[in-house]
N, C-alpha and C positions, 0 to 999 in steps of 0.2 A: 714585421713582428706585431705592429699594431694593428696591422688589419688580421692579424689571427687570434688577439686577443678582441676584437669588437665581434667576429664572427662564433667565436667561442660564448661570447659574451651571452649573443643572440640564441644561439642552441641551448645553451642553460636558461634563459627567460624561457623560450617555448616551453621546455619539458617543464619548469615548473607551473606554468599557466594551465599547461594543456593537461587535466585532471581529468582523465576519460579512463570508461573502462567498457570493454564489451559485454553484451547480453545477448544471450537467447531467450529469444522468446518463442516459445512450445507452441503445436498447436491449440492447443487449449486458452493460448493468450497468456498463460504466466510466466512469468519476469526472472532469470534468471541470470543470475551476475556471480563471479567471483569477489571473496575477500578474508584476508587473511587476519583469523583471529588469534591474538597470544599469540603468534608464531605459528600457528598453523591453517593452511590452506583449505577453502570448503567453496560446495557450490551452496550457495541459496536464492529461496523464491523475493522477489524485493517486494515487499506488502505494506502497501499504506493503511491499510488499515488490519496490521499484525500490532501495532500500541508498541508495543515491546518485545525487541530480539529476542528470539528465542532458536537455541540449538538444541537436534536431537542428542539423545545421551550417547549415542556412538560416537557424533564426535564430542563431546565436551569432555568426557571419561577423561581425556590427557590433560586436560587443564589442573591446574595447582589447587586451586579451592576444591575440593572433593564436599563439604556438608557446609549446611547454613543454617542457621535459626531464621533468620528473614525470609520472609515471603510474599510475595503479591497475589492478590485476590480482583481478578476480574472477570466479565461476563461476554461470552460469546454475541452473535450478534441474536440468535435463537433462544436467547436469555439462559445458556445451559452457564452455569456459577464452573470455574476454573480458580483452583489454588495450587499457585505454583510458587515453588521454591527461587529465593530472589539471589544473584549475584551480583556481581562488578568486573569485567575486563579493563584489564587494562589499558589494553592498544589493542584497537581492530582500524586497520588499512584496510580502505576506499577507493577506488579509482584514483589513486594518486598522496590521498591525505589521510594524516593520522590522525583516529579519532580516540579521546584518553577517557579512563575512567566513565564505561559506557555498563548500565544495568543491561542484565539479561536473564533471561530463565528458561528453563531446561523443561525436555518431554520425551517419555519413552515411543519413539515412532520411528517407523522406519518407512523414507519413500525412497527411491532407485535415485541413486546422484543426485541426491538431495541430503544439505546435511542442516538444514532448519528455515530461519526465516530472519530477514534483515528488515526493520523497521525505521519510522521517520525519526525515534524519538532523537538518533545523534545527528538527526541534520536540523536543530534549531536555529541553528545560526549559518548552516551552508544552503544554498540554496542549489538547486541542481534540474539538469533537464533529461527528458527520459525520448529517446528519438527511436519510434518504431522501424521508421525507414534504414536507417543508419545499425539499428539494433547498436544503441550505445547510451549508457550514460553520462552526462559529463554535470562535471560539479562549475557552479560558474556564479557573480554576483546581478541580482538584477537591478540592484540599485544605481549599477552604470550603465546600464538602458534604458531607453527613453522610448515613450507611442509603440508600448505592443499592447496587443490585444490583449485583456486579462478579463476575471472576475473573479468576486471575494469567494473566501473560503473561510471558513472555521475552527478554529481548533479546544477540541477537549483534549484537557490533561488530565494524569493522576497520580500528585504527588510528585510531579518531574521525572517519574518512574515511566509512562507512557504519554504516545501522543495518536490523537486520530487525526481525519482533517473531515470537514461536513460542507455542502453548499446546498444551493438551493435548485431546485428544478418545478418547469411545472406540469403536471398531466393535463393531459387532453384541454390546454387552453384553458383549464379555468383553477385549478386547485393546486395550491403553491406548498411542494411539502421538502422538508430541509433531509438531504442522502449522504451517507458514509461515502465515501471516495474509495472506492476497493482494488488497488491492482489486486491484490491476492484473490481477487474472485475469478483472474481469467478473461476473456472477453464477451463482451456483449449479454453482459450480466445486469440482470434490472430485479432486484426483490424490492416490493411494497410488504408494508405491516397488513392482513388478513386484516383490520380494520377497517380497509379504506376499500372492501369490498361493494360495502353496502354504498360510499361516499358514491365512489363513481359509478353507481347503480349496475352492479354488474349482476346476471343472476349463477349464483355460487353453483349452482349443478351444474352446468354447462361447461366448470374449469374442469382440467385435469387435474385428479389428486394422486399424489405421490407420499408414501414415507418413506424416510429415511434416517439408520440410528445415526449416533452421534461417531466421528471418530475418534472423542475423547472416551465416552462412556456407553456402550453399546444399548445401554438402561435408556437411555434417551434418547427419544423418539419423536420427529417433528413431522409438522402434515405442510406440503407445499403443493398449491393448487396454481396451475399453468394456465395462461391465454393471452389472449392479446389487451390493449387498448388503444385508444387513438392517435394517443401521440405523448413523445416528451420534448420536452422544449428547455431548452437555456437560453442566453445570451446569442449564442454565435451557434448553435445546432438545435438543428427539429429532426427526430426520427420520427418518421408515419406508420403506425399500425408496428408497435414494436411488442415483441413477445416480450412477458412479465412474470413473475412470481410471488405469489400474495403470500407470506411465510405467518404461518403459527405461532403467536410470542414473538415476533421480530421487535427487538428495540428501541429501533430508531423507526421513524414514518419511512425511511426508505433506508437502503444499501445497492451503489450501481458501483459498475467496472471504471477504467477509466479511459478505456482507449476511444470510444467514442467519441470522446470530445477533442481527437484530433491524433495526427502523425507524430506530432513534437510538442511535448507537451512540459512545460516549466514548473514549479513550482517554489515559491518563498515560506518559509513559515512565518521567516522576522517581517514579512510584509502581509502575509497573510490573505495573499494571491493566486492562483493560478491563471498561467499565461499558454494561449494558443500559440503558437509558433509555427505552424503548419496544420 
């Protein structure tokens, strides 16, 4: 009897420890995870730099709060102004945890088995890892590991309503500029601010230019010029001669992907780190 209650014991510690949840990840490089909102189940894209959850209105439509007076007001990364109507869930399950009393906001869009976007702003206090190889998330703490490779990271708030995260990179060996952290861009995403054309002496007729409208507001129309440069560099990764995108109004001096900087990839908000892991 006692050895079925220490083995029982043991299978209840794993399943609670073990807070994993699987992902697909597209070819495209975006992050797709299960989680269940209010009671009801959805695919979404996982977006570090989405600030704040947001579901489409196909699925939110069954939730209880149906109108709001509150509203959040932020800016794309293209400087396009988004106002969006503000809520609160109250339980959305994570890979094993329950997260309470979480803002969110709502948009009329429709993409194929996608039902919005899951942001960092409810992992302030979880920290979690995102494993390409494995395609899995797991939630986990890193303040009980010791000597991994890490480096700082950023965070803009707003209001406790959103969260980004930023760090720093530098081009071509010499000019040190601070980038949004973007899984929701996908992979192997590099946009510089059209700015920093002239920095790194690049001559602008020689990019490709591209527009494209907005998918919030078809009025809005951004100019994105394509090419390469010599190099990006962090801490623990150099890409050579990586393709780039100098974006029109972009607001920050940069916005990249994340998967480049590794297979396994951690991340703390309370520590304010991001950890290589492979």
């Amino acid at each position: 009897m006692k050895r079925i209650v220490v083995i029982l014991s043991i299978i209840i510690s794993s399943q609670l420890y073990s807070q994993k949840t699987q992902i697909q990840v597209l070819p495209s490089g975006h992050i797709i995870a299960k989680a269940n909102i209010d009671g009801k189940e959805g695919n979404f894209i996982f977006d570090t730099g989405g600030g704040i959850n947001l579901f489409f209105d196909s699925f939110a439509k069954d939730f209880k709060q149906k109108s709001t007076y509150n509203f959040f007001t932020a800016y794309r990364a293209t400087g396009e102004r988004i106002d969006a109507p503000l809520y609160e869930n109250n339980e959305v399950l994570f890979a094993g945890k329950k997260f309470v009393k979480i803002p969110y906001s709502t948009f009329d869009m429709k993409l194929d088995g996608i039902d919005g976007l899951i942001s960092l702003q409810m992992f302030s206090d979880t920290d979690f890892i995102i494993d390409y190889t494995k395609n899995e998330i797991e939630l986990t703490d890193f303040s009980k590991k010791k000597n991994i490779k890490s480096f700082d990271i950023q965070l803009s708030t707003n209001a406790d309503k959103s969260i980004d995260i930023f760090t720093y990179i530098t081009l071509n060996d010499k000019f040190k500029i601070q980038v949004l952290l973007d899984s929701g861009a996908g992979k192997n995403s590099f946009w510089l601010s059209d700015k920093l054309i002239s920095t790194l002496e690049i001559d602008k007729t020689k990019l490709e230019l591209n527009e494209r409208k907005s998918e919030f507001n078809e009025k809005v129309i951004t100019k994105f010029y394509s090419g390469n440069i010599n190099s990006i560099t962090n801490q623990y990764v150099t890409l050579k001669d990586p393709k780039v995108v100098f974006v029109e109004g972009l607001i920050y001096e940069g916005k990249t992907s994340i998967n480049w900087l590794g297979n396994k990839i951690g991340i703390s908000l309370k520590n304010k780190k991001m950890y290589i892991l492979d």
